[in-house]
C-alpha positions as CSV (number, residue, x, y, z in Angstrom):
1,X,50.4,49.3,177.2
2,X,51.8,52.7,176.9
3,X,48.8,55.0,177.7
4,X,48.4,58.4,179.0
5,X,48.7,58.6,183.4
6,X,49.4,62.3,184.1
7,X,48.3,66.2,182.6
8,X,49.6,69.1,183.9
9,X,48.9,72.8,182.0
10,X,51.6,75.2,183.4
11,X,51.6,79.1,182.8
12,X,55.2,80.5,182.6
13,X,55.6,84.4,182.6
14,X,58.5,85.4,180.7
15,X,57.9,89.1,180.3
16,X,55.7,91.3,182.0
17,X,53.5,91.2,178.9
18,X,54.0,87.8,177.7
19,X,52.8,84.2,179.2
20,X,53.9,80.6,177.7
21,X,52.2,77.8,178.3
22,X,53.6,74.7,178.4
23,X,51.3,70.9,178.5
24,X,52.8,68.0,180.3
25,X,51.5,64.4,179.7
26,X,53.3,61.7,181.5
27,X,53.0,58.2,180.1
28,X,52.7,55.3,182.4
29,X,56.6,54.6,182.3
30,X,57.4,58.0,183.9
31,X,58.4,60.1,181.0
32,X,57.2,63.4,180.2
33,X,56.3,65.0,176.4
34,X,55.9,68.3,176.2
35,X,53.8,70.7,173.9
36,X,53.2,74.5,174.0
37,X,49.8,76.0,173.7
38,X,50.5,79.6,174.3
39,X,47.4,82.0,172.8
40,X,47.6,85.6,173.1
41,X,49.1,87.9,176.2
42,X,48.1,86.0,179.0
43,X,46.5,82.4,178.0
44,X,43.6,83.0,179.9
45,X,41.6,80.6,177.2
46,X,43.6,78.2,177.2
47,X,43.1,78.3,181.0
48,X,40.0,78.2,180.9
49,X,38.6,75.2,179.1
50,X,42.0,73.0,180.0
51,X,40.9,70.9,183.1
52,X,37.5,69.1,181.4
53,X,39.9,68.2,178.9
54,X,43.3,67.1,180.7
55,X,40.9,64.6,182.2
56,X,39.5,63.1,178.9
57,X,43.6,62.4,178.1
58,X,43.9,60.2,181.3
59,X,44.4,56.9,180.6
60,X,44.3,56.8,176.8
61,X,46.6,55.0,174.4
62,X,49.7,56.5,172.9
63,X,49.5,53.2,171.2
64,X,50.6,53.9,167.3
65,X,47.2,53.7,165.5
66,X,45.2,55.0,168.6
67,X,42.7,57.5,168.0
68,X,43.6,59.8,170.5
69,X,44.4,62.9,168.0
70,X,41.2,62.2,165.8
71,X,39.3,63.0,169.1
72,X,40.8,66.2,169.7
73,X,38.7,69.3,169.7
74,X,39.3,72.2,167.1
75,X,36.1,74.4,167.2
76,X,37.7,77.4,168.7
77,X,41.4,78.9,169.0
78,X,41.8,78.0,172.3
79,X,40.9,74.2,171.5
80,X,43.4,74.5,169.1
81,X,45.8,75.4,170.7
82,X,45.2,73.2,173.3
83,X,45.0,70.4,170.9
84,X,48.4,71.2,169.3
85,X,50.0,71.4,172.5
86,X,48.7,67.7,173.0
87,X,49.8,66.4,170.2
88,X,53.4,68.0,170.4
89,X,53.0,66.4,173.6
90,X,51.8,62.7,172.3
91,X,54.5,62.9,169.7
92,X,57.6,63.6,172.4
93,X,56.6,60.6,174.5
94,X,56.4,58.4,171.1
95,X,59.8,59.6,170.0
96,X,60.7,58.9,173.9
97,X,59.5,55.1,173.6
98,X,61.0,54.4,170.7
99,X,64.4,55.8,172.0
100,X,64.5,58.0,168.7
101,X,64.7,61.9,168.2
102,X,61.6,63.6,167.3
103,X,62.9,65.0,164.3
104,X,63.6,61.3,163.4
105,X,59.5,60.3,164.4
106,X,58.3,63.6,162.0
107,X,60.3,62.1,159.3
108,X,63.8,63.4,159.8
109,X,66.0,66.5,158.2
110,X,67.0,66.8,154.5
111,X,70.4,66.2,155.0
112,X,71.1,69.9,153.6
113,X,73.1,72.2,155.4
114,X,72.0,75.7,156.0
115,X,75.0,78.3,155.3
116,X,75.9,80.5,158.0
């Protein structure tokens, strides 16, 4: 079963004023999905409430139909943010599995081209 085995958080400085973070979840078949979950200068927030949480992610499903993002947590900005990164996260190793593109997963492009 394809289900959740690692969480990492990692806080990336990419001006003195400005920090990204970036969530890692590896799946029990080694591959990684990432999600951002940057919130203001420093992502101190985010910071702070993220371990609790990265352990409620180990060892769920990533099984389609898994309730995994219903059980997120949304009550403040840094949850959501958190959350989101997650399930940018979730959604990369689901595209991963099924050997697609994400942008196939989320439905895929119009098929318009954008002038340049």
């Amino acid at each position: 079963m394809h289900k959740i085995a690692g969480v990492a958080l990692q806080a990336l400085r990419v001006t003195p004023k400005t920090v990204w973070l970036v969530l890692r979840l590896t799946d029990n078949q080694g591959r990684t999905g990432l999600g951002e979950a940057s919130l203001g200068p420093d992502g101190r927030e985010v910071l702070a409430i993220a371990d609790p949480l990265h352990q409620g992610l180990l060892g769920q499903s990533l099984a389609p139909g898994a309730a995994l993002i219903e059980r997120l947590p949304f009550a403040t900005l840094a949850q959501a943010a958190w959350s989101s990164a997650v399930m940018q996260a979730v959604c990369d190793l689901i595209a991963q599995a099924a050997d697609v593109p994400m942008s196939t997963l989320l439905g895929g492009g119009s098929g318009a081209r954008i002038p340049c």
